[in-house]
C-alpha positions in Angstrom: -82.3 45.0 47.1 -85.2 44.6 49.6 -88.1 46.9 49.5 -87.7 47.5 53.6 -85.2 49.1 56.0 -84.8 45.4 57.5 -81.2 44.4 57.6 -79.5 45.6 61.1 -75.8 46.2 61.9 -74.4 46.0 65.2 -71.2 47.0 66.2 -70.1 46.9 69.9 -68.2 50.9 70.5 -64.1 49.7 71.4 -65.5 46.6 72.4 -62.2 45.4 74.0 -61.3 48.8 75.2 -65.0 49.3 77.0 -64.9 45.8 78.4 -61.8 46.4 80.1 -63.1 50.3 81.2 -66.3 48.2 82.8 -64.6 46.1 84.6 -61.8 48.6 86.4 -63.3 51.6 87.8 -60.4 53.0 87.6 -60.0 53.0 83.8 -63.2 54.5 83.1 -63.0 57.9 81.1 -59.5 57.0 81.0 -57.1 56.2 77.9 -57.1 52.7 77.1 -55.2 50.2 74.8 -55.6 46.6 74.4 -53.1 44.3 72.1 -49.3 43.7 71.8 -47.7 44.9 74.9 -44.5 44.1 73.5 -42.3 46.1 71.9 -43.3 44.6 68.5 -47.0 44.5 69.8 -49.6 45.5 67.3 -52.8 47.6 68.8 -56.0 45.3 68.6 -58.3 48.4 70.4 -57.9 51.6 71.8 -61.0 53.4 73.8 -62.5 57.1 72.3 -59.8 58.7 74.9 -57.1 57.0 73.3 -58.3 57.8 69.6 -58.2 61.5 70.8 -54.9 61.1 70.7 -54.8 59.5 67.2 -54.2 55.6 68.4 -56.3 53.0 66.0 -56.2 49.5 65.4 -53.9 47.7 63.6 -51.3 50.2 64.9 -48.2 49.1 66.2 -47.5 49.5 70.5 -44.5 51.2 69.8 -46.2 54.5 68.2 -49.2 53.9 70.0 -47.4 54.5 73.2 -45.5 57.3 71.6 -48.4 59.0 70.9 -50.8 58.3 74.4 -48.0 57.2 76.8 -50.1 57.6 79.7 -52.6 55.5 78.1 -53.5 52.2 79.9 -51.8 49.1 78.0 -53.0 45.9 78.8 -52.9 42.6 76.3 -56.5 41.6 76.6 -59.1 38.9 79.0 -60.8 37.2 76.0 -63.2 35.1 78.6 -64.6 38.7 79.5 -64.6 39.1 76.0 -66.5 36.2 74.7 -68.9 35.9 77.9 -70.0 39.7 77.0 -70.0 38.9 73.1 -72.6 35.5 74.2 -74.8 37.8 76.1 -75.0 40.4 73.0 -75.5 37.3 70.2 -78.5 35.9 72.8 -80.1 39.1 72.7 -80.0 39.6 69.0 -81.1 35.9 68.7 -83.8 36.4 70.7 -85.2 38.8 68.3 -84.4 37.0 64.9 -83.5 33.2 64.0 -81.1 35.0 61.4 -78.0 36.8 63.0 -74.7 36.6 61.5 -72.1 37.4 63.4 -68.8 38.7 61.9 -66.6 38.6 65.1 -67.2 38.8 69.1 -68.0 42.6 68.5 -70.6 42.5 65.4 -73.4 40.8 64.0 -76.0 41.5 61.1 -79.6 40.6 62.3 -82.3 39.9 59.6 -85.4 42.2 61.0 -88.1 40.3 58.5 -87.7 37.4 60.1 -88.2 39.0 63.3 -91.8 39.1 63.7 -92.5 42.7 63.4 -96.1 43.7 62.9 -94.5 45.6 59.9 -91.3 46.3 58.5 -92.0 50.4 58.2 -89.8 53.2 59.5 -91.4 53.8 62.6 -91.5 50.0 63.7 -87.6 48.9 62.8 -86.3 51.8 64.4 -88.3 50.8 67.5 -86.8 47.7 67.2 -83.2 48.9 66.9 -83.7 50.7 69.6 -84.8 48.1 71.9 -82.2 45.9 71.0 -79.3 48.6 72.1 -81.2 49.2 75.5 -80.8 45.7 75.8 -77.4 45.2 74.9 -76.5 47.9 77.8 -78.3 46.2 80.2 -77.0 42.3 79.6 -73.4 44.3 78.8 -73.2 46.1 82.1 -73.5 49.3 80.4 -71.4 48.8 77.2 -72.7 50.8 74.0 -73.2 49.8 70.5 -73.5 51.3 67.4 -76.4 50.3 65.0 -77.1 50.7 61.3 -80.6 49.7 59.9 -81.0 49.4 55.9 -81.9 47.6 53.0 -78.6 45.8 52.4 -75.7 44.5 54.5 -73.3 46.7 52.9 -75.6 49.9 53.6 -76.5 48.7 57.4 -73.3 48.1 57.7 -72.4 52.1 56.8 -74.9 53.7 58.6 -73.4 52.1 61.8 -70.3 53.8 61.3 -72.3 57.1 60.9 -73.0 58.1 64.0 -70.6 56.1 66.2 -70.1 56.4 69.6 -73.7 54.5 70.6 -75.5 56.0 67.9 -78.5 54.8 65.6 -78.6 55.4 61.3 -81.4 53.7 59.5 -81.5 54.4 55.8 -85.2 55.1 54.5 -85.2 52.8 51.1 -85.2 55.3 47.9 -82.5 57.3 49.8 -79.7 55.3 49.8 -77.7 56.8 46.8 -78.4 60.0 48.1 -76.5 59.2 51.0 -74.1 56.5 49.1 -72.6 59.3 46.3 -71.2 62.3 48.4 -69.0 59.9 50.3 -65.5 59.1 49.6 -64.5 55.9 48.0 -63.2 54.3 50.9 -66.3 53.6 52.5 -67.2 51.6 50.6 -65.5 47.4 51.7 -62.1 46.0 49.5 -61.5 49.8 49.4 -58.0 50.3 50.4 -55.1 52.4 50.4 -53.6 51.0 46.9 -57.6 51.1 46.1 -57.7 54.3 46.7 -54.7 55.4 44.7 -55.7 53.8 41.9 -58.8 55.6 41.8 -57.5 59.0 42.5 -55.1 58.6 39.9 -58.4 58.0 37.6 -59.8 60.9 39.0 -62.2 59.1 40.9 -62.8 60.4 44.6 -66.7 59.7 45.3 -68.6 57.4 45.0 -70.9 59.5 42.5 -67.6 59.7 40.6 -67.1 55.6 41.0 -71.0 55.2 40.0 -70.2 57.2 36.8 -67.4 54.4 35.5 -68.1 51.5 33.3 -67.8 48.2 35.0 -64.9 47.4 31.9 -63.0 50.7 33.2 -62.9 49.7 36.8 -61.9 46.1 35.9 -58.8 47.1 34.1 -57.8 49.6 36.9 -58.3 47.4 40.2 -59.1 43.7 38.8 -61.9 41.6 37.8 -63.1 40.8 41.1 -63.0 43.7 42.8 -63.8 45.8 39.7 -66.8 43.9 39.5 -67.6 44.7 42.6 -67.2 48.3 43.3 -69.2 48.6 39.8 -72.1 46.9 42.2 -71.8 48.6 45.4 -71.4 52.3 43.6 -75.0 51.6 42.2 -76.0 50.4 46.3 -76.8 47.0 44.7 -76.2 44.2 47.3 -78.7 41.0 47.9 -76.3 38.8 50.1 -78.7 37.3 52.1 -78.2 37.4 56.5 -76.6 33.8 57.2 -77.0 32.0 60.4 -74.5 29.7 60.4 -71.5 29.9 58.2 -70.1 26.3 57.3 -66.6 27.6 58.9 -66.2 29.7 62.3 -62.1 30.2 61.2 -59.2 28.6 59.5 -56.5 27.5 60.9 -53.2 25.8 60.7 -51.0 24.0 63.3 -48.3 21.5 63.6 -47.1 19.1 66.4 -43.1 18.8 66.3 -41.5 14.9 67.6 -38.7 17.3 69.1 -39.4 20.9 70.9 -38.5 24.0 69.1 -35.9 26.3 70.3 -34.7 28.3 67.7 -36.7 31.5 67.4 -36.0 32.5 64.0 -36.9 28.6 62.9 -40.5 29.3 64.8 -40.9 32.7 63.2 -40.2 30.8 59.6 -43.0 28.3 60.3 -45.4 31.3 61.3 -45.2 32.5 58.2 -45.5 30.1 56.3 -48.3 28.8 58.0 -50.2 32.2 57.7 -49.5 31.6 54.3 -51.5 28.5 54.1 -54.0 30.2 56.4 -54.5 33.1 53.5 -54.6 30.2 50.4 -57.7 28.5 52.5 -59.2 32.1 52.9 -59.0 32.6 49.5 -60.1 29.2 48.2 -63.3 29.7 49.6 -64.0 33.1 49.3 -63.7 34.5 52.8 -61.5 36.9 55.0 -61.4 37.5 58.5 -60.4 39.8 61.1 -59.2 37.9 64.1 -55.8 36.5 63.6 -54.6 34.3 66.4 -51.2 32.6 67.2 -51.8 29.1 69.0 -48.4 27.7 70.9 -48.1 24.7 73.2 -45.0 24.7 75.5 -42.4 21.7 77.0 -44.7 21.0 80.3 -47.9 21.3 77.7 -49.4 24.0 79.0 -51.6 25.7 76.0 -51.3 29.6 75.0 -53.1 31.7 72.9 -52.8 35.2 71.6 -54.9 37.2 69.4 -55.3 40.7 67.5 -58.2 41.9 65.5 -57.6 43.9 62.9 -60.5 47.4 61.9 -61.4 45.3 58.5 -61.3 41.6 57.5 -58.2 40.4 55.3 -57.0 37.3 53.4 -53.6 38.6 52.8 -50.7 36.8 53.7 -48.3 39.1 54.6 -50.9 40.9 57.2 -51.3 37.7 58.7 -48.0 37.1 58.7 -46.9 39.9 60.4 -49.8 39.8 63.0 -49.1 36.5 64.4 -45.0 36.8 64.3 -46.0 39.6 66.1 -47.9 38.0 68.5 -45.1 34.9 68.8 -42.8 38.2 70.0 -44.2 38.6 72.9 -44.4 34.8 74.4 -41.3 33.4 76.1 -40.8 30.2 74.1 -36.8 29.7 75.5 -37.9 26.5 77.6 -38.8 24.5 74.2 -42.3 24.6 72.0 -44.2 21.4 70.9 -47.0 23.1 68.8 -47.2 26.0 66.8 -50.5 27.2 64.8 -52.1 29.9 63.6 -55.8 31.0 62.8 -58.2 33.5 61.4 -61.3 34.4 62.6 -64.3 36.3 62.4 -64.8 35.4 58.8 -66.4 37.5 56.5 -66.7 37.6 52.5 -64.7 40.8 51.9 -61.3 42.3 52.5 -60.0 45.3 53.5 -57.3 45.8 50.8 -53.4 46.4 51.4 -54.3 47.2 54.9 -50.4 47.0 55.8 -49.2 47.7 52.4 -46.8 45.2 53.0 -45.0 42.4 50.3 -46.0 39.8 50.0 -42.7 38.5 50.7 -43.0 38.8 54.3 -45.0 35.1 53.9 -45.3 31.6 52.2 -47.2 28.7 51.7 -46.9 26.3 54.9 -45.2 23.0 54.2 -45.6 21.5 57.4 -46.9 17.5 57.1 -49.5 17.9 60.4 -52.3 20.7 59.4 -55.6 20.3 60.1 -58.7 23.3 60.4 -59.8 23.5 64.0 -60.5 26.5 65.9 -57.0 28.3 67.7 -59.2 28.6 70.9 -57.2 29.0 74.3 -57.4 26.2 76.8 -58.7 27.8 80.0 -56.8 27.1 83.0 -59.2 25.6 86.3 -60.8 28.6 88.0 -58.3 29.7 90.6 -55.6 28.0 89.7 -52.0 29.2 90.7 -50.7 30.8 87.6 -47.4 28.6 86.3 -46.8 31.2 83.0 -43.4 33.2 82.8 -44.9 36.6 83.0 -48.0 38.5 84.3 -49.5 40.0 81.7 -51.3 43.4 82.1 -55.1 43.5 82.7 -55.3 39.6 84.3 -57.8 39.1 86.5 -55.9 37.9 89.8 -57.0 37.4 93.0 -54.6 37.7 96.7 -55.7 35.4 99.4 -55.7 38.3 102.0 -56.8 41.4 99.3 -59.1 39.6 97.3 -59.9 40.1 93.3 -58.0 42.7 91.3 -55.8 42.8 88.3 -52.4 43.3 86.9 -51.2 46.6 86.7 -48.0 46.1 85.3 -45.2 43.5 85.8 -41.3 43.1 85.5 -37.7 41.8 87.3 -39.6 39.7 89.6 -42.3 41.9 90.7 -45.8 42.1 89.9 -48.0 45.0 90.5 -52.0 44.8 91.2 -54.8 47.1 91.4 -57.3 45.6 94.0 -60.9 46.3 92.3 -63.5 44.9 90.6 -66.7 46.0 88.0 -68.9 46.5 91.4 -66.6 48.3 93.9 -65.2 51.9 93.6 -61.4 52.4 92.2 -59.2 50.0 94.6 -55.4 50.1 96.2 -52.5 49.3 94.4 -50.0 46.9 95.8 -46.8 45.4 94.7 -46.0 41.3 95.5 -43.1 38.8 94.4 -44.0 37.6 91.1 -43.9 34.2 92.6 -45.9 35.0 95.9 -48.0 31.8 96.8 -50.9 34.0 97.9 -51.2 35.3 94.2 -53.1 33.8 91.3 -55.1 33.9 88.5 -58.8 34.6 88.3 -61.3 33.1 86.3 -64.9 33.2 86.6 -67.1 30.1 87.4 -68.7 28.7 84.9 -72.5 30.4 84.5 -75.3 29.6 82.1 -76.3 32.4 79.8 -79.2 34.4 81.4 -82.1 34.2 79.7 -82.4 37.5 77.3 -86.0 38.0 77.5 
C-alpha cells in the first residue's frame, strides 16, 4: 500500500452512449442505446436517460427495448470511439509516463511519477481535476468519472462513487473506513454465485468478509479467489500502474479453403473458438471486457463487431454467447472465408458468473489456422460508396446534395437519415433507396492527434 493518494482512476460516463449524444444534436438529453440491434443483440451502453429506465450493459436488445422503446438504438461508430479514447490516453500521458489503460473508456494513471511538487491531498486533487477539465475540452464536452487513492482497487471504487462526472479521492488511513460498510460486491471477482455463496455464510459486508479466515473463504469460493477477497477485505493491493501490457487482446481466427454457408456450422466454430479465447485468458492470468467477432466475406470485404461487457471476464460461455451474438446480426448467406474472435481490454480480474451461464454453451477451438493478432476492423477509404447488405443505425453517411448525417433506421430497401452533425443544430430527416448512388458512408480523414498541452 502506498503512503499517498497517488493512483488515479478514470472512467469515461457511457462512453459509447455520450459519444454518439455529442455527435447528434438531436440525441442529446435523450435515451440512448448502443450494441446488438438485432433481435439477439446484447446492450454494450446505454446513456443515464436510458438507465432511468433500468437498461445496463450486458443486457440483451430485446428487454432493453422492452423496457425504453423509444430509446435511440444504434450498433456503434468505433472510429469515433477510438479517435475520442486517443485524445483522452494523450492527455493522461501527458501528465504521467505510467497510464494503463483497461479499455477505450478507462485508464489508471500513476500520479508519483507525474511530477507533482507533492503527493498531498490538496495537490492530487488539483491534479485530478485538471485532468477532467481536460478531458472535456479534447472530448468535445464528454465527462468522466475519477477516483484518486492509494491502490488500484481503491481508485478504482471511488470512481464509481460519485458517478456521473464526479471526483472521490480516498485520504490514506481512511480507506477501511470507507471499504467495510459496503456490500461485498464491490469489491472485483465478486459476482452473483460470489455473492450467494457468501450470503449463505452470512457474509454481506465487507467488514463481515474482513472478519473471515483466509482458510474459511478458500473452502467457500476457491483458492484463488479466496485468497484474494481475504486481501482486498483488509484494502491490501500493491499491483503496480503498467504502461504497456505484453498483450493488447487475444484472439482466434481461421481461414476456410472453401466459404462457409451453413450458419449453425459458423455458430459451432464461434464457440469453440471463444473457448480457446477463454483457455489463453486464463493461461496467462488476464480477462477482458471487449469481446469482438471478426468475419471476412466471399468478395473479402472485412467486418467487425464488438460488445463490451460492465466487468472483465475469462469465461467461456460469456464469450461465447457474446460473439454468437454478434455473428446474429451479420448477413453471412453470400459465403464467409474467415471467422475469428477476440478479447479486449485486458485486465487481471474477472467479474464472476456475469451471465450465469454453463459452461456448456462453449469449447475448446480445434481449428488448425489460429494465431493472436488483434480483431481490429479494416477501415473502408474515406467516402467510399458503401457495398455492405444493410445500413446499420448511427453510420456516419453523407448525400451528395444534403451533405453529412447519419442513419436513422433502415429496412425493405429503404434507408432513413437524419442530416446533422456535432456542430450544427438538430437536422431534417429524409428517406432514400438503400441503393441510391448519391448515398455513402462517412469516415473522417485521417488527423494527427493534437498536441494535449
Amino acid at each position: 500500500m502506498r503512503a499517498h493518494a497517488s493512483v488515479l482512476h478514470l472512467d469515461l460516463d457511457a462512453f459509447f452512449a455520450a459519444v454518439e449524444q455529442r455527435d447528434k444534436p438531436s440525441l442529446r438529453g435523450k435515451p440512448v442505446v448502443v450494441g446488438g440491434v438485432g433481435g439477439r443483440g446484447v446492450v454494450s451502453t446505454a446513456s443515464y436517460e436510458a438507465r432511468a429506465y433500468g437498461v445496463r450493459s450486458a443486457m440483451s436488445t430485446r428487454e432493453a427495448r422492452a423496457r425504453c422503446p423509444h430509446a435511440a438504438y444504434l450498433s456503434g461508430r468505433f472510429d469515433a470511439y477510438r479517435a475520442s479514447s486517443a485524445a483522452v490516453m494523450a492527455v493522461l500521458r501527458a501528465c504521467s509516463p505510467l497510464v494503463e489503460p483497461l479499455s477505450l473508456d478507462e485508464a489508471f494513471v500513476d500520479l508519483a511519477e507525474a511530477g507533482l511538487p507533492d503527493l498531498e491531498l490538496a495537490t492530487v486533487t488539483a491534479q485530478a481535476e485538471e485532468l477532467r477539465a481536460r478531458v472535456h475540452e479534447v472530448t468535445g464536452g464528454l465527462t468522466a468519472s475519477v477516483g484518486v487513492a492509494s491502490s488500484k482497487f481503491l481508485a478504482k471504487i471511488a470512481s464509481d462513487l460519485r458517478k456521473p462526472d464526479g471526483l472521490v479521492v480516498i485520504e490514506p488511513g481512511t480507506e477501511l473506513e470507507m471499504l467495510r460498510p459496503m456490500h461485498v460486491s464491490v469489491i472485483p471477482g465478486v459476482g452473483p454465485a460470489t455473492v450467494e455463496r457468501l450470503r449463505r455464510a452470512g457474509v454481506h459486508t465487507v467488514a463481515e468478509l474482513e472478519r473471515i479466515s483466509q482458510d474459511e473463504l478458500v473452502s467457500l469460493v476457491g483458492k484463488a479467489l479466496g485468497q484474494g477477497l481475504y486481501h482486498l477485505a483488509r484494502a491490501e493491493d500493491d499491483r503496480p500502474v503498467v504502461a504497456d501490457r505484453e498483450a493488447k487482446s487475444v484472439s482466434v481466427e481461421g481461414t476456410y479453403e472453401h466459404d462457409l454457408t451453413d450458419r449453425p456450422q459458423m455458430t459451432a466454430i464461434v464457440t469453440r473458438q471463444a473457448g480457446e479465447v477463454a483457455k489463453r485468458l486464463r493461461s496467462h492470468g488476464l480477462s477482458g471486457r471487449t469481446v469482438t467477432l471478426k468475419v471476412r466475406l466471399y468478395d473479402f470485404t472485412t467486418l467487425s463487431r464488438s460488445s463490451t461487457l460492465p466487468a472483465p471476464t475469462d469465461d467461456p460461455a460469456t464469450i461465447a454467447r457474446l460473439a454468437r451474438a454478434l455473428l446474429t446480426d451479420l448477413d453471412t448467406s453470400g459465403g464467409v472465408r474467415l471467422l475469428g474472435v477476440g478479447v479486449s481490454g485486458l485486465a487481471d480480474w474477472i467479474q464472476e458468473d456475469l451471465f450465469a451461464t454453463s459452461d456448456e454453451d462453449a469449447g475448446e477451438s480445434d481449428q488448425a489456422p489460429a494465431d493472436d493478432v488483434p480483431a481490429e476492423p479494416e477501415p473502408d477509404q474515406a467516402g467510399a460508396k458503401w457495398t455492405g447488405t444493410a445500413w446499420s443505425p448511427g453510420m456516419d453517411v453523407v448525400h451528395a446534395e444534403h451533405g453529412r448525417g447519419w442513419v436513422w433506421g433502415a429496412g425493405k430497401g429503404v434507408v432513413t437519415v437524419r442530416f446533422e452533425t456535432a456542430e450544427t443544430p438538430p437536422g431534417p430527416v429524409r428517406s432514400f433507396r438503400a441503393d441510391d448512388p448519391e448515398l455513402s458512408r462517412w469516415r473522417p480523414p485521417e488527423t494527427e492527434q493534437p498536441d494535449p498541452q
